[in-house]
Structures are given as C-alpha cells and as structure tokens.
C-alpha distance (Angstrom), angle and dihedral (degrees) to the residues before:
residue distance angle dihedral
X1 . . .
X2 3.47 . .
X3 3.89 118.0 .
X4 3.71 119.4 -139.5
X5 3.48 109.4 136.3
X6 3.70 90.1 121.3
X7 3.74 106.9 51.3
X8 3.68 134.0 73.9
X9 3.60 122.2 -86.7
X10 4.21 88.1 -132.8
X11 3.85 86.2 60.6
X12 3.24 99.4 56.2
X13 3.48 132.5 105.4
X14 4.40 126.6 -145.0
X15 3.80 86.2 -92.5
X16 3.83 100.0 48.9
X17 3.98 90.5 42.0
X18 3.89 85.9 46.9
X19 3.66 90.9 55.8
X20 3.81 96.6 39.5
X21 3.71 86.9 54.9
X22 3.84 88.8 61.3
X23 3.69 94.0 44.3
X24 3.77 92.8 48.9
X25 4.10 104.4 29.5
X26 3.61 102.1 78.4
X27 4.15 104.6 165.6
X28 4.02 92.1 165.0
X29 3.54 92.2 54.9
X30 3.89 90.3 37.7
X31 3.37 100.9 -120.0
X32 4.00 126.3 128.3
X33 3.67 122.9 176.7
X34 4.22 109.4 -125.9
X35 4.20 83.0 -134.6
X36 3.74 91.8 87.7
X37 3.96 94.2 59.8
X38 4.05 91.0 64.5
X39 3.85 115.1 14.9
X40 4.07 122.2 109.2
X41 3.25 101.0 -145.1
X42 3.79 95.1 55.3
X43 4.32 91.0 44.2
X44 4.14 77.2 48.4
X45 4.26 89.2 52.4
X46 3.53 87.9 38.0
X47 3.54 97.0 61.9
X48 3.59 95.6 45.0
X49 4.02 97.5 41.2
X50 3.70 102.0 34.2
X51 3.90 109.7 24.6
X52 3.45 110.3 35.9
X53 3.65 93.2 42.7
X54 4.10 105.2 47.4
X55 3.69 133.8 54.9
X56 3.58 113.2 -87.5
X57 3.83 131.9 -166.5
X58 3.73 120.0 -96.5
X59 3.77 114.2 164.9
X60 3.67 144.8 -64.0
X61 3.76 128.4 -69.8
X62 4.27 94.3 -127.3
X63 4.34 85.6 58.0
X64 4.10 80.8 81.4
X65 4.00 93.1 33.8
X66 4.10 81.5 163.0
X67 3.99 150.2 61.7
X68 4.04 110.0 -84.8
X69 3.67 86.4 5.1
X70 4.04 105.1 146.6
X71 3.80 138.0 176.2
X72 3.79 134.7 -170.3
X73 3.57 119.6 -122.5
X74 3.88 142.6 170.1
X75 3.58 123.7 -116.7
X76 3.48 117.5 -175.7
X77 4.19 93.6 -25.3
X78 4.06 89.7 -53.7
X79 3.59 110.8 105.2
X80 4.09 117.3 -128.7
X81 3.92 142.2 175.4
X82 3.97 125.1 -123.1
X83 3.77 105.8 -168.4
X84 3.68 118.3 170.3
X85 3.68 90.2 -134.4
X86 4.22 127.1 -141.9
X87 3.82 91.8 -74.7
X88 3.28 89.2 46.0
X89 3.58 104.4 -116.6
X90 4.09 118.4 143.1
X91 3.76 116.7 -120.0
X92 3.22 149.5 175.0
X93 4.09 141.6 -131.4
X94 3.54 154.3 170.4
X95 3.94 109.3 -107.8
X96 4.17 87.1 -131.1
X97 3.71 125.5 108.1
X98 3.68 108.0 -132.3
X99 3.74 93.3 -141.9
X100 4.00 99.1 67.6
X101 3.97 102.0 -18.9
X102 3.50 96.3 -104.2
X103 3.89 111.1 154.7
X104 3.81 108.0 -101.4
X105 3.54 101.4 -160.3
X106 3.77 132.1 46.7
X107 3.79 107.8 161.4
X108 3.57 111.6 97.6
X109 4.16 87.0 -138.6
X110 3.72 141.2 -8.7
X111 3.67 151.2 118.8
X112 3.58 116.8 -65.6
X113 3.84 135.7 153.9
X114 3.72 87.9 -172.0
X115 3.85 145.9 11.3
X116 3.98 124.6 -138.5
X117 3.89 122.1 -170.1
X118 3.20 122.4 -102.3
X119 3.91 98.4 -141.5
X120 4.04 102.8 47.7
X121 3.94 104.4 4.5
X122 4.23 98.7 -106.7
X123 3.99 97.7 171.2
X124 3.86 106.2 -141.1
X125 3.86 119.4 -165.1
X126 3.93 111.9 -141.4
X127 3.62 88.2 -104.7
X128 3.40 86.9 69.8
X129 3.80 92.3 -105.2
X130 4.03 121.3 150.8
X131 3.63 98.3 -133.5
X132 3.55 107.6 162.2
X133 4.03 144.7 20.2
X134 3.38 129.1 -172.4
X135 3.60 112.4 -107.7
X136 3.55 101.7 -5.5
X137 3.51 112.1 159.8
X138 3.48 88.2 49.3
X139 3.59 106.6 48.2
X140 4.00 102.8 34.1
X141 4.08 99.9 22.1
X142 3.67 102.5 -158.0
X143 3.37 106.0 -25.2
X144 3.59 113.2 83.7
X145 3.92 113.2 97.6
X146 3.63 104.2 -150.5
X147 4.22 86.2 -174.5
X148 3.85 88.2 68.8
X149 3.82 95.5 50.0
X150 3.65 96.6 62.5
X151 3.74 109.6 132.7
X152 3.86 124.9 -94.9
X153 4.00 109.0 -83.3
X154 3.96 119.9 -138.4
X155 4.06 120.1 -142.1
X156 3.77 96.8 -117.0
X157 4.31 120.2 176.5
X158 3.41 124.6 172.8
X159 3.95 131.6 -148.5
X160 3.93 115.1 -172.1
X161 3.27 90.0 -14.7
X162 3.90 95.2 -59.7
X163 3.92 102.9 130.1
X164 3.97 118.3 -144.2
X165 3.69 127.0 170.5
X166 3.83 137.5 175.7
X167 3.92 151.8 -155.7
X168 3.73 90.5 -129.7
X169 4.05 114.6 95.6
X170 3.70 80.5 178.1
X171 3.91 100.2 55.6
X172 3.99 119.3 111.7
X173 4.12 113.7 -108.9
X174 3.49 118.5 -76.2
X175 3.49 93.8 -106.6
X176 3.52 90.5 57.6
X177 4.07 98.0 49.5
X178 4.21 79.0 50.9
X179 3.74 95.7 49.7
X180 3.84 118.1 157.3
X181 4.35 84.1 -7.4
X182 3.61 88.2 78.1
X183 4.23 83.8 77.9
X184 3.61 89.8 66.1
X185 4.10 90.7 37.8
X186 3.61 81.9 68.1
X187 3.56 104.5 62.3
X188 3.83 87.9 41.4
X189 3.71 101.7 52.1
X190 3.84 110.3 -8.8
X191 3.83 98.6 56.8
X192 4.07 94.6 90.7
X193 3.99 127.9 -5.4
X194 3.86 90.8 -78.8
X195 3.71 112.5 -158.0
X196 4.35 123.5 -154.5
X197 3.72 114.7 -122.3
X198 3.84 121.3 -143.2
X199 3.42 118.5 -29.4
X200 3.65 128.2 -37.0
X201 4.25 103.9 -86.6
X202 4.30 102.7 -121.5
X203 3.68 112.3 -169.9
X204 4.35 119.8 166.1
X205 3.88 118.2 -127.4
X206 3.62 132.2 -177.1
X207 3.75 100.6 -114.6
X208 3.55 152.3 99.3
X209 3.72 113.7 -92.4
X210 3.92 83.8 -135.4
X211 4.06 93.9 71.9
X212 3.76 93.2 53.4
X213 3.97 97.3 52.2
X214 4.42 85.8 37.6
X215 4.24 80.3 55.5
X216 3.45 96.7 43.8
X217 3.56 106.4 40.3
X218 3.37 102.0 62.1
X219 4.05 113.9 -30.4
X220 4.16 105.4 119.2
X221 3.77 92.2 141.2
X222 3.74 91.4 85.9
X223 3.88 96.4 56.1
X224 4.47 88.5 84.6
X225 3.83 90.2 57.2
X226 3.85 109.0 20.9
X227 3.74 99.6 33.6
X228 4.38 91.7 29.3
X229 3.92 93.3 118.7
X230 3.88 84.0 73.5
X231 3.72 88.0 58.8
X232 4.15 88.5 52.1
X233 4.05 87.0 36.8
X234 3.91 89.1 63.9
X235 3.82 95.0 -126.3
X236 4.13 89.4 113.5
X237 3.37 127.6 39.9
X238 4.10 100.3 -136.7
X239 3.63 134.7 0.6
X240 3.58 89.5 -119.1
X241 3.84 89.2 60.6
X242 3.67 88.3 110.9
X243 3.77 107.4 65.5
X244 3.57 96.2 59.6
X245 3.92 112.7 97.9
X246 3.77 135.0 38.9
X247 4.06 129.4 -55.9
X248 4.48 112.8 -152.5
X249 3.18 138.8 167.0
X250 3.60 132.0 169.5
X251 3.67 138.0 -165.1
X252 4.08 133.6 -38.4
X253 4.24 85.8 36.7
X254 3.67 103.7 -65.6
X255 4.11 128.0 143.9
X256 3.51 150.2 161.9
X257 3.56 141.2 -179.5
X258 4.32 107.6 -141.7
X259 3.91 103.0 -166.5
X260 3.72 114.5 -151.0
X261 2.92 156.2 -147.9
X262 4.12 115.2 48.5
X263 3.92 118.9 174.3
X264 4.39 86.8 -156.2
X265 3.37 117.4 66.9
X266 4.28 101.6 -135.8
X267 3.66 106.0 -158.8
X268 3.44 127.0 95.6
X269 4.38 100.8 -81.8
X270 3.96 92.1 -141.6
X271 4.30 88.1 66.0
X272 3.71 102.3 52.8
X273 4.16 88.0 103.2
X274 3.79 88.6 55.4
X275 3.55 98.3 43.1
X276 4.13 87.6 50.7
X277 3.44 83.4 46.6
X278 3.54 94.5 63.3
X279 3.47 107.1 22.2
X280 3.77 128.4 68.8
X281 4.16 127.5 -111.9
X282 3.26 87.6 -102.6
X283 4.33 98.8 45.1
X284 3.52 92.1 47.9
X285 3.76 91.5 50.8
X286 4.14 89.7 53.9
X287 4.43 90.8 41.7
X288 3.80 88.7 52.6
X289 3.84 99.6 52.1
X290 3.74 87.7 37.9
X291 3.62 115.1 144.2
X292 4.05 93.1 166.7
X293 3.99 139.3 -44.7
X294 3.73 116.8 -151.4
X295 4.12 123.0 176.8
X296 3.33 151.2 114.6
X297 3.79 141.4 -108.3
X298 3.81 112.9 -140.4
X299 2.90 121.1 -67.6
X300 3.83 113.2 14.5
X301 3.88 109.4 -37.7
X302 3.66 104.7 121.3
X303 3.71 130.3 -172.4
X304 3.58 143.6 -175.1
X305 3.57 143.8 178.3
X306 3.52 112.9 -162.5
X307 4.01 129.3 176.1
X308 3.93 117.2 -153.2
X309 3.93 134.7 158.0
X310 3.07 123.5 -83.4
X311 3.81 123.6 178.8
X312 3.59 89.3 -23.7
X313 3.54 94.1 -54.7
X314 4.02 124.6 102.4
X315 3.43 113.3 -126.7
X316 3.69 139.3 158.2
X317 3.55 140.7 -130.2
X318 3.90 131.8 -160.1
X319 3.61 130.5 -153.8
X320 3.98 145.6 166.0
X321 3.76 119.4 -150.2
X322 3.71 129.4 179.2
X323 4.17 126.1 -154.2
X324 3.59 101.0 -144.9
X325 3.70 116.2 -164.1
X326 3.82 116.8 -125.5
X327 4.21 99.9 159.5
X328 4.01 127.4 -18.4
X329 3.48 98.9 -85.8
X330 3.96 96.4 35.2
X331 3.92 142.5 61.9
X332 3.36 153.5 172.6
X333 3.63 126.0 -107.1
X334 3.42 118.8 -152.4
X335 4.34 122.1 163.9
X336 3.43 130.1 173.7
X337 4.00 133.0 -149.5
X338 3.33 118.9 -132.9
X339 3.44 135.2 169.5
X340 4.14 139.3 145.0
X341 3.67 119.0 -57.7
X342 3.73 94.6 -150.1
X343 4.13 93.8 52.9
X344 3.49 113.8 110.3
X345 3.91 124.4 -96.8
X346 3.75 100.4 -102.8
X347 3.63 98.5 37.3
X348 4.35 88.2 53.0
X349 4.15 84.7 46.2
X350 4.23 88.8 50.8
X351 3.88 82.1 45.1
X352 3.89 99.9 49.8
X353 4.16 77.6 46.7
X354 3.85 95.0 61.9
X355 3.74 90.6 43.9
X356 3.61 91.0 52.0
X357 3.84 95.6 52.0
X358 3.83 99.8 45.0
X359 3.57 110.4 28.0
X360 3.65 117.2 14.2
X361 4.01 118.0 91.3
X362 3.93 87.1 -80.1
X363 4.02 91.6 42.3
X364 3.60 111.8 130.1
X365 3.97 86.7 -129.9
X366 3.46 94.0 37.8
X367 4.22 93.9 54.8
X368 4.11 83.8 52.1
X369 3.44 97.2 44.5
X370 4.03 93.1 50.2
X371 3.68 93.0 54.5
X372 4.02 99.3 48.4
X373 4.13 84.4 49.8
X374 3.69 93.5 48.4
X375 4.20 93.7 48.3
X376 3.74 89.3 44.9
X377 3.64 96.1 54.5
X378 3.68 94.3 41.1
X379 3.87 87.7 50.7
X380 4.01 94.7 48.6
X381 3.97 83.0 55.6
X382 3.50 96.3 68.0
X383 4.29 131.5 124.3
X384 3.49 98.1 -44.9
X385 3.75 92.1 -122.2
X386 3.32 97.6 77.4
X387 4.04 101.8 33.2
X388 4.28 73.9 64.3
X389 3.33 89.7 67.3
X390 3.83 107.6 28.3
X391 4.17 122.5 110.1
X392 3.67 128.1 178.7
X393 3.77 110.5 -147.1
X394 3.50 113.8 -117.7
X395 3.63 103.8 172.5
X396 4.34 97.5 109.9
X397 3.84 107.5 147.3
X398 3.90 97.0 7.5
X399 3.68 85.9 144.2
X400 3.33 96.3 59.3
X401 3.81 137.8 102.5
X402 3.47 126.7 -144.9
X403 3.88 117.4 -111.9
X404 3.92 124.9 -115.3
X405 4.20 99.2 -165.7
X406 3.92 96.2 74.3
X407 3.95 116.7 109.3
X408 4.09 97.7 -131.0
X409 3.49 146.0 62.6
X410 3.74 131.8 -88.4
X411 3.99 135.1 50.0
X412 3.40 105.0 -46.9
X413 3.82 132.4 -167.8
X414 3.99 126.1 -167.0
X415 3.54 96.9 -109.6
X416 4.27 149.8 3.7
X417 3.74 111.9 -89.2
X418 3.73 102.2 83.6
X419 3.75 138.9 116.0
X420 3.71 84.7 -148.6
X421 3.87 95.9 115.9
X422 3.87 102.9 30.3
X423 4.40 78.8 62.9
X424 3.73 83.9 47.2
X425 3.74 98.2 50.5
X426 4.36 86.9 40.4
X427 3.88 86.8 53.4
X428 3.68 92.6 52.2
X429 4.09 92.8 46.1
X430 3.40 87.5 50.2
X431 3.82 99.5 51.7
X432 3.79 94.6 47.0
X433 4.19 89.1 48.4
X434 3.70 84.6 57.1
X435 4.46 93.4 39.3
C-alpha cells in the first residue's frame, strides 16, 4: 500500500490519491475522510472510475411518448440524443457529427425523423444512419462510405421504463448492476404505467454530488432537526416520525429507507387492481402501508416517494432526481415528476401540488436540504491541513443486526436511523476507484 499520509493532497498524483483514499476511506469501520467532498483530483478519479464506467440515469421512456420523438440528455458531462426512432425502438447517441464534430443537435426535445449538422448539412436518420450529403457525387465521386459515418451509438437499457445508459461496453446489464434493488424499483416506478409531467425541474447548487446521494440513500435521522418545522407545521405527527420502518440496501451501492406503517392508503383508490396487477403479494402489501420510501441507486439517481396533505386529503407524490456533477464543490440538479397515467385529473393536479411544496426548488424540504449541502461542502473545502486530518463518524447502528422477518430482498435493519447504507454506498465507491 502506498504511504502518503504525510504529503499534500495538491502534490499528489492519481496513484498516490488512489492509495490515500484506501488508507483514509474506511466504510467498515465507519469512517470517511471530509477530503473527498472538495478535492480535484478525486472529482478528476471520480469521473474516470465511477462515471464513465457505470450505468447512469438518463430519463424516462414516457418523455418521448411518440415516433421520432427525441430529447437531449447528459451522460457523464458528454451531451447525447435518445430518439425513439421510426420503428420505434429507443436509442442512444453521441451529440457529434462524424463529419467535423460539430454538435448535431441543440434542442433540448422535439420531433424529428432525422438530424442534419449544423456546420456542413450531413442528414442523420434517428437511427443514427448517414443518409444524405450535400453534393456528394460531386465532391467525393465514389468514395465516400456513408455506412461508416453513422453516428456514435450509446448502450441504453431500460427498467420500468426508467432509461440508463453508459460509456462502458464492458459493464454487466442493467439488470444485473440493479440486482435484488429492482424489488423496490417496482413499487417506485413499475407499480402502474407512471407517466413524467412537464419537464424535469434543473436548479444549480454549490455541492458535491456525493452529499445528495449520502442524504438520500439512507440518512432519515436528520428529518427531527433539519426538516422539524414540518413537525410544528402539522403535516407530521412527531419529529421522530422518521425512524419508524426499515433501512436496505443491497448490492452494487444501492439503499433505501421504506418508512412504515400508514393507517391511509395514499394512492389514487380507483388503481389498486392495476397496481395488484403488477405488483407481487408481497409489493402490494409494502405500497399500501406506505408512509414514504426515499433512496438512491448508485451512483446519483435519487428517488423519493413522499405523502403530504393536501387540502385535507393525504396524498403522495413520486419523483426521481439525479445530482449531476459539474466541479467538486458544484452540481446539477435535475428531478423528475412522475405519477400514474391512469389517475384521474384532479387527483394528478393535488399530486404535482405535494411535489411542488416539498421537493421541488421551492419545496419546504428541498430549501432545507439545499442549504445543509451547500455548508457541508463549503466546510469540507477548508485549509488543507485540517481536511488531512478530518473524519466524519459513520458508525450509527453498528450494534445492530440485520432483521430476517421483512418480505423483500436486501440487508435489512428494523428501523431508519442507521449509517448502514451510506457504509454500503462508501464500500461500493471505493471498490470501483480501485476497479
């Protein structure tokens, strides 16, 4: 193992940081060093280790509802096009023209059967076809090969509808990567045909990416003191609402914490045969006594269904939101609104309402979230000195043994205030940093 204890982070190079990572990054002992949250050269391995090598959210399938219906989107800070082409077929590609590299595209969505360039007119068809050049025959003869200038495909999968893609040719299936998460990926975005409304909300904050997927994969212990105006606001009946229920995680870094139990059943009434319909026994057991379920699928696709009051009536909203890195000490937001197509009008309005008061840039949760993520970042930026020496204690429900009575699949413990899953998600950082 590489020693570097004593030098400065700026002086290192990939290989030192790499090994000062393992000396310092120490999930199963639950301790993680606040360095990582700020420091270039670990956003630069990062990048490299994590992003461009895993499967990373995108966008959901009913976004391009039609034929030649196409979006932009960002995978991994490289911008790309999914079109559901003519034969309608989802795919992916790199936003380069494989003339002269020009970006092809620059709408962020529309309705396109093909794509032509900008800079010299090379016609694309959306499945990624070159299909016509200006001039042609009279400016390359015979020789050009149109067949070899096809643009760049993506690997795009899909799982309920929720489209992911990666850089990695290499990388198992999505199913795979999901694993024994895709249980819980049912009851999120499999348990009706779930629609997204609008366009996906994008708002900047200063913050590492890290803190949002660390909150949202398994922290509910801040919800009494950072969220306790909802307690003195009436919409939750304790502060300590939050610990009751179970925290899991499986494999490849995901988590969740599902709290339980809920007297009111808050899904629309009229869909209960299509959610049996697509859920299991046990599923539709766990949605119907669902009080919330917030996590995050590794890396930085976070989701959340929440319930709240609205007009006197409990009702829940359900969203996907993705931290995407743009520096160490800055992302992206980017959240999604989804709910069931086959919901009535009014009770999809009431449910786009909830969203908009807790989690949207405006949200009440959202507004105290944003701050805590901005101060911690700013904080882990400090003299370099002492971010050397500086731990956060991960070690919340060491003592604890996981439970063997609960209906899915995962690591389960009895209820929400553990570290269990933030060590989890570390682990899994770790190993890919050292793939």
């Amino acid at each position: 193992m590489i020693k570097t204890t004593a030098k400065n982070l700026e002086e290192m190079t990939q290989i030192e940081t790499i090994g000062y990572l393992n000396e310092t990054v120490q999930p199963e002992a639950g301790t993680i060093p606040a360095f990582i949250l700020a420091d270039p050269k670990v956003y630069d391995i990062e990048h490299k280790k994590v992003f461009m090598k895993t499967w990373l959210f995108i966008g959901h399938e009913s976004e391009i509802p039609n034929k030649n219906d196409y979006m932009l989107r960002d995978l991994a800070g490289y911008s790309i096009i999914i079109t559901r082409d003519s034969e309608n077929e989802i795919r992916g590609f790199y936003n380069m023209c494989t003339h002269r590299g020009m970006k092809l595209c620059r709408a962020d969505k529309g309705n396109k059967s093909s794509f032509v360039c900008p800079y010299h007119g090379f016609n694309f068809k959306n499945n990624g076809d070159l299909i016509g050049v200006p001039l042609q025959k009279d400016i390359y003869g015979t020789d050009l090969d149109k067949s070899k200038l096809g643009l760049h495909k993506i690997r795009i999968e899909s799982y309920k509808g929720l489209i992911f893609g990666t850089w990695n040719e290499e990388a198992e299936s999505l199913s795979d990567f999901l694993g024994d998460f895709k249980w819980y990926l049912d009851i999120l975005a499999g348990r009706a045909e779930m629609e997204v409304v609008g366009p996906p909300q994008r708002f900047i904050i200063h913050s590492n990416w890290k803190v949002g997927a660390d909150n949202f994969v398994g922290d509910s212990y801040h919800t009494m003191v950072t969220h306790g105006s909802i307690a003195k606001l009436g919409m939750v009946p304790s502060a300590t609402y939050s610990k009751k229920g179970y925290q899991i995680h499986t494999m490849n870094g995901h988590g969740l914490n599902l709290g339980t139990p809920n007297p009111d059943f808050a899904f629309p009434e009229e869909l209960k045969s299509e959610y049996k319909s697509n859920l299991t026994d046990e599923q539709y057991d766990v949605l119907a006594n669902l009080k919330n379920m917030i996590g995050n699928i590794f890396p930085n696709l976070s989701f959340l269904i929440s319930h709240t009051k609205v007009k006197g009536q409990l009702i829940s909203n359900t969203t996907v939101r993705m931290w995407r890195p743009i520096g160490p000490d800055k992302m992206e937001v980017i959240a999604w609104f989804l709910v069931e197509k086959n919901a009535a009008e009014d009770w999809k309005k009431r449910s786009r309402d909830s969203f908009i008061l807790t989690f949207s840039p405006s949200g009440i949760f959202e507004q105290d979230d944003t701050e805590v993520f901005t101060d911690i970042t700013a904080a882990a930026s400090g003299p370099m000195p002492v971010m050397k020496e500086l731990v956060y204690n991960y070690t919340m429900g060491m003592h604890r043994e996981p439970v063997s009575d609960f209906t899915g699949p995962g690591v389960v413990y009895g209820d929400k205030f553990s570290e269990a899953n933030q060590r989890n998600f570390y682990r899994y950082w770790l190993d890919l940093i050292n793939a």
